[in-house]
VEXTI-640256 format. One record per residue (C-alpha): x, y, z; residue in one letter. Coordinates in nm, 4 decimals, padded with zeros to 6 digits, always signed. Layout:
<voke><X>X</X><Y>Y</Y><Z>Z</Z><code>a</code></voke>
...
//
This chain:
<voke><X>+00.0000</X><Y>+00.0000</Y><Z>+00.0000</Z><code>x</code></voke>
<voke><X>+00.1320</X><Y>+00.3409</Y><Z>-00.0799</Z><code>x</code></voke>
<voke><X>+00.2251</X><Y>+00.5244</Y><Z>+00.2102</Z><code>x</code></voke>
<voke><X>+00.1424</X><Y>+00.9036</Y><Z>+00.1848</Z><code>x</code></voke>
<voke><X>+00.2149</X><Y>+00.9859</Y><Z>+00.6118</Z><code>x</code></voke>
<voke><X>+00.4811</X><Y>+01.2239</Y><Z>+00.5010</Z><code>x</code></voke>
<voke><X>+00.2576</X><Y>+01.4545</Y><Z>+00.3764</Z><code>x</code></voke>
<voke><X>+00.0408</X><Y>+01.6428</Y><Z>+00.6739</Z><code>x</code></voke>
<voke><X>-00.2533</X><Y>+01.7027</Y><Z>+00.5149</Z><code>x</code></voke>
<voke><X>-00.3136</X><Y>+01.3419</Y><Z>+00.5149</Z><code>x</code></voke>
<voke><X>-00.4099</X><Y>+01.3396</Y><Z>+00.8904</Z><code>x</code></voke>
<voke><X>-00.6570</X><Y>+01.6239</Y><Z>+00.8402</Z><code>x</code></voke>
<voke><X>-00.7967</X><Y>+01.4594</Y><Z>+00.5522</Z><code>x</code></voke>
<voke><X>-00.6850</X><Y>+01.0544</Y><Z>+00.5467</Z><code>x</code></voke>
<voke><X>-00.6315</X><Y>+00.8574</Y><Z>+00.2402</Z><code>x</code></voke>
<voke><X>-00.9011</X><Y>+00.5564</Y><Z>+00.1947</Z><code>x</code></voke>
<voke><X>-00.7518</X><Y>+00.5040</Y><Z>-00.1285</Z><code>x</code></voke>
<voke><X>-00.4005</X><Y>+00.6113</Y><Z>-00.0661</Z><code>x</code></voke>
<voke><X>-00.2913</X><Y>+00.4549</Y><Z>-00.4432</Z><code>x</code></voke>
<voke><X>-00.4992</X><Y>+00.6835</Y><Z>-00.5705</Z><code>x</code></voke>
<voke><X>-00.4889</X><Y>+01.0570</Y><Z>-00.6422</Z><code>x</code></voke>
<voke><X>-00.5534</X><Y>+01.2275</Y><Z>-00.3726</Z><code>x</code></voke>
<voke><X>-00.7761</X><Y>+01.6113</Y><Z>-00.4258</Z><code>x</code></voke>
<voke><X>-00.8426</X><Y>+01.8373</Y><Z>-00.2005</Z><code>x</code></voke>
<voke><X>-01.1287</X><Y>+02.0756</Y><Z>-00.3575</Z><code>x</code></voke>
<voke><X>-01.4341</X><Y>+02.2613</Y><Z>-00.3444</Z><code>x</code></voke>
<voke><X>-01.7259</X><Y>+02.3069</Y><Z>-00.6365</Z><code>x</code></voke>
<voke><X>-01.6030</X><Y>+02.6348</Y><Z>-00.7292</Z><code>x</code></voke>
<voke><X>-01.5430</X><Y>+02.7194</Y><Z>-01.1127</Z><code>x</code></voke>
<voke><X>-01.1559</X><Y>+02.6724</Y><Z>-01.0285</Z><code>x</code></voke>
<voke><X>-01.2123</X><Y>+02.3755</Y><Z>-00.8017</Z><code>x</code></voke>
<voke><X>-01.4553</X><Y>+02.2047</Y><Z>-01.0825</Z><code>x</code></voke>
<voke><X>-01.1880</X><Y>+02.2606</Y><Z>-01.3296</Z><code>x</code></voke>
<voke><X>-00.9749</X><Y>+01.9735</Y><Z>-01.1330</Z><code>x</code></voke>
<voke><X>-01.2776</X><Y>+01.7010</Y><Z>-01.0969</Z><code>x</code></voke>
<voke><X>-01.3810</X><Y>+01.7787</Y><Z>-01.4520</Z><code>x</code></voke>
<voke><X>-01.0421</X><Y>+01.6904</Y><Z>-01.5838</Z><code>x</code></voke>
<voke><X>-01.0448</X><Y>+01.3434</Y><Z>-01.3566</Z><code>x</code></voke>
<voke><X>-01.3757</X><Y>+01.2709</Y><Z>-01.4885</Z><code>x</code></voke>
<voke><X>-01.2755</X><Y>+01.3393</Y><Z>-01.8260</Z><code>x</code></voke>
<voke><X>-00.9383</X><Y>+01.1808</Y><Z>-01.8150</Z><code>x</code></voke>
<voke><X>-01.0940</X><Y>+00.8748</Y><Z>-01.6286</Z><code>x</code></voke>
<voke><X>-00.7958</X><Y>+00.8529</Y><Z>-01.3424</Z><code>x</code></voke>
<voke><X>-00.8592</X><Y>+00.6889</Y><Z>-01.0208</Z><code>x</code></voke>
<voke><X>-00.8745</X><Y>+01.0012</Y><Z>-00.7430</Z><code>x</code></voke>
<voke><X>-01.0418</X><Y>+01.0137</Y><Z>-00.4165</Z><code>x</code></voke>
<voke><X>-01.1895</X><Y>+01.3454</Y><Z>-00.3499</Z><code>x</code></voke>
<voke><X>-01.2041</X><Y>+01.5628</Y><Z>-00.0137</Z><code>x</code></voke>
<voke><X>-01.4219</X><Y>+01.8745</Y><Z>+00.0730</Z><code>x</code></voke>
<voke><X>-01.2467</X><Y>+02.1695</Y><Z>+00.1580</Z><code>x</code></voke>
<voke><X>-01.4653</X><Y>+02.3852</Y><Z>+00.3281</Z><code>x</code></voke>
<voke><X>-01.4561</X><Y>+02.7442</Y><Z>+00.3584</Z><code>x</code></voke>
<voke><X>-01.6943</X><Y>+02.7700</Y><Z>+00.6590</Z><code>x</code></voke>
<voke><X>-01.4693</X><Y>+02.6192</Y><Z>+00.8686</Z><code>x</code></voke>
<voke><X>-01.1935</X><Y>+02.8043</Y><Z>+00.7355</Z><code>x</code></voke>
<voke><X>-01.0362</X><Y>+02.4558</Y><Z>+00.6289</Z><code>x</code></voke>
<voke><X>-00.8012</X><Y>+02.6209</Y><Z>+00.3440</Z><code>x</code></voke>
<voke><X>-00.6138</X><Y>+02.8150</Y><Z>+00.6653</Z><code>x</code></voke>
<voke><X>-00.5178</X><Y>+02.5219</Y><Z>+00.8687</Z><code>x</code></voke>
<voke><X>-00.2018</X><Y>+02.3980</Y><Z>+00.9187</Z><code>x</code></voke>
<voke><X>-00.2470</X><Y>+02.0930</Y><Z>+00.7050</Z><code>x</code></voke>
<voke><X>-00.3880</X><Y>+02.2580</Y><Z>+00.3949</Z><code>x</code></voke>
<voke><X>-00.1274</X><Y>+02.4872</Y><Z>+00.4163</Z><code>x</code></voke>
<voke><X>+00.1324</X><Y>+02.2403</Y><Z>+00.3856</Z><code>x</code></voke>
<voke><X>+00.0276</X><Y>+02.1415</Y><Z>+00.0299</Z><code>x</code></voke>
<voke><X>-00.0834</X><Y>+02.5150</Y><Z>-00.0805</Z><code>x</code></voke>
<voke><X>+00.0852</X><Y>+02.8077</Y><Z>+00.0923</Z><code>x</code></voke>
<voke><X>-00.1147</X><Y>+03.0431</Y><Z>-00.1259</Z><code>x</code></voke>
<voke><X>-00.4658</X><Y>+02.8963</Y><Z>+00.1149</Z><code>x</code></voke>
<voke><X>-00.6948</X><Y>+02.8310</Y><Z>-00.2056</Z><code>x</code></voke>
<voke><X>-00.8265</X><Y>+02.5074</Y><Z>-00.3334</Z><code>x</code></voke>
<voke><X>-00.7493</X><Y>+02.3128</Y><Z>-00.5670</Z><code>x</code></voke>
<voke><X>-00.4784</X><Y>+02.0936</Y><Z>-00.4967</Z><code>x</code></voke>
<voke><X>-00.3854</X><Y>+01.7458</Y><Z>-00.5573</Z><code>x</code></voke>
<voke><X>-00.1405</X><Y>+01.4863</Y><Z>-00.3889</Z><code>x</code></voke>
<voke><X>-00.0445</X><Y>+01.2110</Y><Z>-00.6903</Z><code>x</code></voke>
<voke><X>+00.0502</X><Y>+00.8991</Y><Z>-00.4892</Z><code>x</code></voke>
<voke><X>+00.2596</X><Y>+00.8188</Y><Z>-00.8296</Z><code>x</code></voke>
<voke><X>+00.4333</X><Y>+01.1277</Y><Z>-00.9532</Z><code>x</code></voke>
<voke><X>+00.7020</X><Y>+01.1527</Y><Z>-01.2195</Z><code>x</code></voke>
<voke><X>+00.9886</X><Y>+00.9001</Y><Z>-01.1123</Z><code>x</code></voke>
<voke><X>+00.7034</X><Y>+00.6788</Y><Z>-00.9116</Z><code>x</code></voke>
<voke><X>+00.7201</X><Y>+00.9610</Y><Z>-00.6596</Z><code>x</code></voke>
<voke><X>+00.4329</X><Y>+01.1252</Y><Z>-00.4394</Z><code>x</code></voke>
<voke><X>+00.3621</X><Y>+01.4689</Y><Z>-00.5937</Z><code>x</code></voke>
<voke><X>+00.1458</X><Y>+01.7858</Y><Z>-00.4375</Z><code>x</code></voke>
<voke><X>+00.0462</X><Y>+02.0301</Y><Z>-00.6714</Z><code>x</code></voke>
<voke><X>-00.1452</X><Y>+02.3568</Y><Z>-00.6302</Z><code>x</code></voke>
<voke><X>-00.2941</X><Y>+02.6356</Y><Z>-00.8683</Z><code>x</code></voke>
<voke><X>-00.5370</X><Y>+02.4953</Y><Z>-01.0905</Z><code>x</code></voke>
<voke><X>-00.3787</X><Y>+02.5813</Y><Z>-01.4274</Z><code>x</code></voke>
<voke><X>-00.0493</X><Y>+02.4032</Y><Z>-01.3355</Z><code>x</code></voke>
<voke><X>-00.2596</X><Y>+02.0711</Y><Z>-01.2253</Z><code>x</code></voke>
<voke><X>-00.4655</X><Y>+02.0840</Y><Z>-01.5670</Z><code>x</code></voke>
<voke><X>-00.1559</X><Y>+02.0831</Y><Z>-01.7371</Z><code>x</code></voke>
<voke><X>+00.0043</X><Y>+01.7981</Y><Z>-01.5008</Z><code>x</code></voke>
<voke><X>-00.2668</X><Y>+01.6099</Y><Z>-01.5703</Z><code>x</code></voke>
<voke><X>-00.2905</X><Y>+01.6643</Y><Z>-01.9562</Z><code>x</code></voke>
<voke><X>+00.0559</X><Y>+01.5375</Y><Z>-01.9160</Z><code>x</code></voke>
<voke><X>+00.0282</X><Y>+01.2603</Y><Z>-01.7551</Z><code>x</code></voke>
<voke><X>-00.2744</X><Y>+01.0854</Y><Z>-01.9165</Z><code>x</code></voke>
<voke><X>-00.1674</X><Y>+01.2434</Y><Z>-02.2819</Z><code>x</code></voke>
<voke><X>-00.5098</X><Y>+01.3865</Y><Z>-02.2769</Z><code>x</code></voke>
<voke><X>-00.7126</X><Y>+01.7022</Y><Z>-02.3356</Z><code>x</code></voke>
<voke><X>-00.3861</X><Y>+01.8964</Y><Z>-02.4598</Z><code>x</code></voke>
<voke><X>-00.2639</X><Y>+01.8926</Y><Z>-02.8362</Z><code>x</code></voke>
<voke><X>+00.0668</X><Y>+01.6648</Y><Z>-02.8734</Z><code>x</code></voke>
<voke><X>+00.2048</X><Y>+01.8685</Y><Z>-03.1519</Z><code>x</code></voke>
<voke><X>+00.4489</X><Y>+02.1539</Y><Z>-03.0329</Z><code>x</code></voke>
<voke><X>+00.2570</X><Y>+02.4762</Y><Z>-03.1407</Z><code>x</code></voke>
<voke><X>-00.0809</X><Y>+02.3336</Y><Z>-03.1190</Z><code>x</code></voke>
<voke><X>-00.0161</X><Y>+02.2403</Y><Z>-02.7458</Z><code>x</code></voke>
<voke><X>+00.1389</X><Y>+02.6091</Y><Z>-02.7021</Z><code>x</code></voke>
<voke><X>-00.1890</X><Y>+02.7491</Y><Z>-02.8628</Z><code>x</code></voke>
<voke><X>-00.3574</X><Y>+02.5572</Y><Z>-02.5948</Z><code>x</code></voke>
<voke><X>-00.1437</X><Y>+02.6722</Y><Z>-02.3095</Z><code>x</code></voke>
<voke><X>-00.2069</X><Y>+03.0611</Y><Z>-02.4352</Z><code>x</code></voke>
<voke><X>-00.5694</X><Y>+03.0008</Y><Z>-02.4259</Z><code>x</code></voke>
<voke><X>-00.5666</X><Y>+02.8546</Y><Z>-02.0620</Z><code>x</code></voke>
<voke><X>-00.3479</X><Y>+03.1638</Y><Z>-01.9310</Z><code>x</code></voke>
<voke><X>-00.6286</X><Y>+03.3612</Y><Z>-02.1127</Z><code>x</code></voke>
<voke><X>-00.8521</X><Y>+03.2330</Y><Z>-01.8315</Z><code>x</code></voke>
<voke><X>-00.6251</X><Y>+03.2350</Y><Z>-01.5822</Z><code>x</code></voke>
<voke><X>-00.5167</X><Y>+03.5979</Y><Z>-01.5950</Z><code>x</code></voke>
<voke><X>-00.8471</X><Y>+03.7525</Y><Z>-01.7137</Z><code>x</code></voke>
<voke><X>-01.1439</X><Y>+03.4978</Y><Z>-01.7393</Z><code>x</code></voke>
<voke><X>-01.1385</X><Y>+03.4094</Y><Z>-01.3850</Z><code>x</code></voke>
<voke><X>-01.0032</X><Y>+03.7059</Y><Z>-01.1847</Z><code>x</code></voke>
<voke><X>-01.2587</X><Y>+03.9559</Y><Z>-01.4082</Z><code>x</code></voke>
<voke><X>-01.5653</X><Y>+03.7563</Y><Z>-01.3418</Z><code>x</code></voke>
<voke><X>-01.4712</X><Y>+03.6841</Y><Z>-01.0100</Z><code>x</code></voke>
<voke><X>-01.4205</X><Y>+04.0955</Y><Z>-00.9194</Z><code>x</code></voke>
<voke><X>-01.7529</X><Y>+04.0961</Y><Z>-01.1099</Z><code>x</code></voke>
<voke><X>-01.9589</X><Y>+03.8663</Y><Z>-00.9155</Z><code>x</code></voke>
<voke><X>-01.8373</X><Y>+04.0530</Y><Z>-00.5530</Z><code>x</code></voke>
<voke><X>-01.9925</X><Y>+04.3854</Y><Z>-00.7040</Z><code>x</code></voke>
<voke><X>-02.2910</X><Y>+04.2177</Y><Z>-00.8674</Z><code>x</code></voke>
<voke><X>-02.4188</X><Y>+03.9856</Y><Z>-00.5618</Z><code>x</code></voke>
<voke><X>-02.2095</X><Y>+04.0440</Y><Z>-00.2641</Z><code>x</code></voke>
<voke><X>-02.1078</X><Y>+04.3166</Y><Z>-00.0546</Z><code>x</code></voke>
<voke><X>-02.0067</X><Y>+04.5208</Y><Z>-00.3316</Z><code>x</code></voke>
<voke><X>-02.3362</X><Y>+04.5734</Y><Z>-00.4706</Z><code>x</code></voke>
<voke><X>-02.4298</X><Y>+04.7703</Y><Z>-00.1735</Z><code>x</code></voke>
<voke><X>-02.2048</X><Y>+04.9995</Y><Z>-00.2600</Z><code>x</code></voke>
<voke><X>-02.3623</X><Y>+05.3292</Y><Z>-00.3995</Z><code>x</code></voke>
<voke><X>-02.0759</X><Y>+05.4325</Y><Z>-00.6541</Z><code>x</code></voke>
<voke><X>-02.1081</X><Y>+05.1705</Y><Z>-00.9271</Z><code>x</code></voke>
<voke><X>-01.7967</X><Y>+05.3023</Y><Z>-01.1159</Z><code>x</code></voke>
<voke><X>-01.5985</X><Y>+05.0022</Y><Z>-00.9482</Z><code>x</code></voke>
<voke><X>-01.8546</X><Y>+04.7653</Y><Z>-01.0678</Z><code>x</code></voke>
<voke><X>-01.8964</X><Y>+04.9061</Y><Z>-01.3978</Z><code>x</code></voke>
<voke><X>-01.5435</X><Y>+04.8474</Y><Z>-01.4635</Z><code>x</code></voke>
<voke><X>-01.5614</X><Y>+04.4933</Y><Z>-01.4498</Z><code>x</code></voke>
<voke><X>-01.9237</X><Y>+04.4581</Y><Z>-01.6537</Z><code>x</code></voke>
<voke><X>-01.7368</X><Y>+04.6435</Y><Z>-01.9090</Z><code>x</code></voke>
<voke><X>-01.3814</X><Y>+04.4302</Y><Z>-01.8577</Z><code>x</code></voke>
<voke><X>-01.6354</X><Y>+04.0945</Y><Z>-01.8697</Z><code>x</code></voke>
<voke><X>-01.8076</X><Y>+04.1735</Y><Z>-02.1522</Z><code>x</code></voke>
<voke><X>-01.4731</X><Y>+04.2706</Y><Z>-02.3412</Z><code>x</code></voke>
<voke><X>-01.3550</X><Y>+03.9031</Y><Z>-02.2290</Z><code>x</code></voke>
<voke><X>-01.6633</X><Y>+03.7817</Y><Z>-02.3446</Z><code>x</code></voke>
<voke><X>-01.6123</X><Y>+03.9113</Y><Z>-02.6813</Z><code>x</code></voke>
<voke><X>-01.2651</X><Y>+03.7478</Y><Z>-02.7083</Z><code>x</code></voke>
<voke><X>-01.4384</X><Y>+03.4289</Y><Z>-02.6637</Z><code>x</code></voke>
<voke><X>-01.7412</X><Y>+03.4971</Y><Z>-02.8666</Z><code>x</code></voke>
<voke><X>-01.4877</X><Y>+03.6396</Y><Z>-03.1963</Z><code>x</code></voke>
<voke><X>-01.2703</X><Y>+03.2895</Y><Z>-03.1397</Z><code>x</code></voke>
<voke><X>-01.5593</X><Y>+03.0703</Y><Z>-03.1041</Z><code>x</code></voke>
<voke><X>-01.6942</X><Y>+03.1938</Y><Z>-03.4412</Z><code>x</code></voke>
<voke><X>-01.7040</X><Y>+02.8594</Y><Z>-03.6420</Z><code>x</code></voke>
<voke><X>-01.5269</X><Y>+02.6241</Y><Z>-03.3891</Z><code>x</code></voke>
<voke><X>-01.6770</X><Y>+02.3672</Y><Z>-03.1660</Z><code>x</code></voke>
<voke><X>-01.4036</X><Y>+02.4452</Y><Z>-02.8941</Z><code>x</code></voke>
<voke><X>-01.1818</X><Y>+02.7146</Y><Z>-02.7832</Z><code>x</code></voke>
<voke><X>-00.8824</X><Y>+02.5001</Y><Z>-03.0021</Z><code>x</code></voke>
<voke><X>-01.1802</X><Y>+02.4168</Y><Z>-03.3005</Z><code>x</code></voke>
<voke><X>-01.2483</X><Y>+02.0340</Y><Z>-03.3194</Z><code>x</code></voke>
<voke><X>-01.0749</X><Y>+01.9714</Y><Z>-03.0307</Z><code>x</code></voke>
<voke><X>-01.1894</X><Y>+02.0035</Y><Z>-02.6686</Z><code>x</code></voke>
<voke><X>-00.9280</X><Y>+02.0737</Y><Z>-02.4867</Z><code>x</code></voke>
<voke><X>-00.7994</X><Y>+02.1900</Y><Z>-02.0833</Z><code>x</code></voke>
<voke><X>-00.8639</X><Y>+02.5268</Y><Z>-02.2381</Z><code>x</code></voke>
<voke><X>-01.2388</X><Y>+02.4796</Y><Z>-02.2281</Z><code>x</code></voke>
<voke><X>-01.2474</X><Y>+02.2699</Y><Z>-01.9106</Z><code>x</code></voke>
<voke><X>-01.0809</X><Y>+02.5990</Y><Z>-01.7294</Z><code>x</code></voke>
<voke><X>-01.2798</X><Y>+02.8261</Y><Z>-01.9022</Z><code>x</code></voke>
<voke><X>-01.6399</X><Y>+02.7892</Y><Z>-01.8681</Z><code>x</code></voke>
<voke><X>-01.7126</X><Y>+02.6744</Y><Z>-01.5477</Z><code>x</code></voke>
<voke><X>-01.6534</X><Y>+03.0007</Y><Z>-01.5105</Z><code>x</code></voke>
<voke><X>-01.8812</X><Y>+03.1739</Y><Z>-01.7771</Z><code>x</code></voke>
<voke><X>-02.1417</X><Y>+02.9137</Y><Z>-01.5771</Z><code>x</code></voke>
<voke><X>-02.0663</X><Y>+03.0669</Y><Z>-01.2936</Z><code>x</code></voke>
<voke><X>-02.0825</X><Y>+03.4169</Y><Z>-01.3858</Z><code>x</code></voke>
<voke><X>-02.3853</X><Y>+03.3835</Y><Z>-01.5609</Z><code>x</code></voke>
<voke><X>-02.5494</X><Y>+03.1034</Y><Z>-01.2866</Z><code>x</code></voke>
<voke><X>-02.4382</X><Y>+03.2328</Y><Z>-00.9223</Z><code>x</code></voke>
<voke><X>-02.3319</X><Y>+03.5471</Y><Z>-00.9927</Z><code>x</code></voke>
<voke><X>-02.6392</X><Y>+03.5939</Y><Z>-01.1467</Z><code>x</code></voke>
<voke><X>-02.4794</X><Y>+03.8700</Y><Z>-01.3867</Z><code>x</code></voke>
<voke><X>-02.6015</X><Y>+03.7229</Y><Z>-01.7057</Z><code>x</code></voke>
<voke><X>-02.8496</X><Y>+04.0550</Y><Z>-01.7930</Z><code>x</code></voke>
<voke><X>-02.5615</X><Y>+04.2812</Y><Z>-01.6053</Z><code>x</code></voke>
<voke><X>-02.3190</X><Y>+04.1760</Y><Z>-01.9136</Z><code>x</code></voke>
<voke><X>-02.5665</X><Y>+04.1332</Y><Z>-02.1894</Z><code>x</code></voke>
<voke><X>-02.4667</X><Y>+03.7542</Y><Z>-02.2127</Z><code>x</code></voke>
<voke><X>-02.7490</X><Y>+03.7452</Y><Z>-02.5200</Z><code>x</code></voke>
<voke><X>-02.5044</X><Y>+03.9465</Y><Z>-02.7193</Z><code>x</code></voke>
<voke><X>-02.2309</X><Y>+03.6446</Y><Z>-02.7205</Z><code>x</code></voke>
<voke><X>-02.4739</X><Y>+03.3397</Y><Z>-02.8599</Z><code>x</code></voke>
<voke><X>-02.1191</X><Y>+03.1454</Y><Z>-02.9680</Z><code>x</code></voke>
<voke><X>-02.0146</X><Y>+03.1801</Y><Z>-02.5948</Z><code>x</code></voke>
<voke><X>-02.3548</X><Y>+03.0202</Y><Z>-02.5070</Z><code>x</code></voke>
<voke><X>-02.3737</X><Y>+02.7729</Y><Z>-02.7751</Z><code>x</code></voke>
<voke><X>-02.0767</X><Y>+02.6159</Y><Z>-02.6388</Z><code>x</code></voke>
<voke><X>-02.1270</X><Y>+02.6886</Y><Z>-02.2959</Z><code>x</code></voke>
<voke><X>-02.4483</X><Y>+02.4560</Y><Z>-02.3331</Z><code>x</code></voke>
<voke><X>-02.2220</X><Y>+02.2079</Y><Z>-02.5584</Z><code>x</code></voke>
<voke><X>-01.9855</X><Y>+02.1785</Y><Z>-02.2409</Z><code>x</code></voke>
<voke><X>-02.2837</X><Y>+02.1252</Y><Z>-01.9861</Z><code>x</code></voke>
<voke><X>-02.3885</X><Y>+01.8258</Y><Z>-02.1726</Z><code>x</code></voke>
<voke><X>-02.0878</X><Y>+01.6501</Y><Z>-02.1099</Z><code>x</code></voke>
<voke><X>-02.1106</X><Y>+01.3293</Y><Z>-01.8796</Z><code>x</code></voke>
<voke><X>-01.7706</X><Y>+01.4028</Y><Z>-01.6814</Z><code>x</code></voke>
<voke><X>-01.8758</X><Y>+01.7899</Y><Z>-01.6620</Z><code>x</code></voke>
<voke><X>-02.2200</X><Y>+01.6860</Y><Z>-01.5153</Z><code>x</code></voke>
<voke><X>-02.0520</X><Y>+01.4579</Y><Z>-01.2397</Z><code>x</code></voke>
<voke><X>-01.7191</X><Y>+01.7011</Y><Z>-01.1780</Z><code>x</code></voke>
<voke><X>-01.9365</X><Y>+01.9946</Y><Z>-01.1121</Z><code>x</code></voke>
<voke><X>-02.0636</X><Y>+01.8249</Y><Z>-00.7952</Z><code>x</code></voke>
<voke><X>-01.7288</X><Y>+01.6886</Y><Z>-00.6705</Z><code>x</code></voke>
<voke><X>-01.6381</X><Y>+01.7301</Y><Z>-00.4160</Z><code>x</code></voke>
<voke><X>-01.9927</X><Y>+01.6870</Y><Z>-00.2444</Z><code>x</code></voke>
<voke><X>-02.0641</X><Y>+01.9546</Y><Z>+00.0156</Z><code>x</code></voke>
<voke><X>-02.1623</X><Y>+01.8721</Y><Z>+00.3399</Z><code>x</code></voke>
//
């Protein structure tokens, strides 16, 4: 049996399954992207809740896999070499896992770096956008009587949006035929802005139907259905 007792967080959260990839998550749109890509991929993994109401992602133990306090992260029980590795930032553990299962990421050279530009697309603007978007839209920012702050971000969104909605034009996926980690990073969180944030009339999603048309494309999928509800909450 693989032994993962070196690692702390294992004694906050223990391994059942300690031969099998290990994540430590919440259903987020950047936790999703991690259980979506398992799903899709079809590795073994055994998943643990995170939880923010407990202020889980600030103990000690969490800590010692992610310094940076925010889920997702992952502990492979067989790493490169046959090694245990932990793994934070949900970007880097898409690519890890694209890696590893030759999966979900192009395995020519410029196609795979066409990939990669479209998932730091996300990463650098897609996510932290929306997110900025959703505190001014639905939480305490929206009681906040000048609305310059949150017009900035309807107006940085819907630029984002447009991005997506000129390179969708004629393409299935974000890489054309292809799906790819791109999309799995990307549109949990055009759910989510859309969904919970409830800032779908606030951005005018109606004027991006591609962005929709594949949004509802990558809702159908079986592993997206199941790794939106991993982990379970409480």
């Amino acid at each position: 049996m693989t032994d993962l007792s070196a690692f702390p967080i294992t004694r906050k959260w223990p391994a059942t399954h300690p031969d099998r990839l290990q994540l430590y998550s919440l259903p987020t749109p950047n936790g999703v992207k991690v259980s979506i890509m398992l799903e899709e991929t079809g590795l073994a993994y055994e998943p643990h809740l995170v939880s923010f109401e407990t202020n889980d992602q600030t103990s000690s133990a969490f800590l010692s896999i992610n310094p940076n306090n925010k889920i997702p992260a992952i502990l492979d029980p067989n790493g490169p070499g046959g090694e245990p590795l932990a793994l934070f930032e949900s970007g880097a553990i898409l690519i890890y896992l694209a890696d590893k299962t030759g999966q979900l990421v192009p395995q020519d050279a410029a196609g795979r770096y066409q990939t990669l530009q479209w998932l730091m697309f996300q990463m650098g603007g897609i996510g932290p956008m929306f997110g900025q978007l959703g505190f001014f839209s639905k939480f305490a920012g929206k009681a906040y009587e000048d609305k310059r702050p949150r017009d900035r971000y309807v107006a940085e969104s819907r630029r984002l949006l447009g991005v997506l909605e000129q390179r969708l034009a004629g393409r299935a996926w974000l890489m054309g035929d292809a799906y790819t980690i791109a999309d799995i990073a990307t549109f949990p969180w055009v759910r989510n802005l859309i969904g919970f944030y409830e800032a779908g009339d606030l951005v005018g999603f109606a004027d991006f139907p591609n962005v929709g048309r594949v949004l509802e494309a990558f809702l159908k999928r079986p592993a997206v259905v199941a790794g939106l509800n991993i982990p379970k909450r409480g």
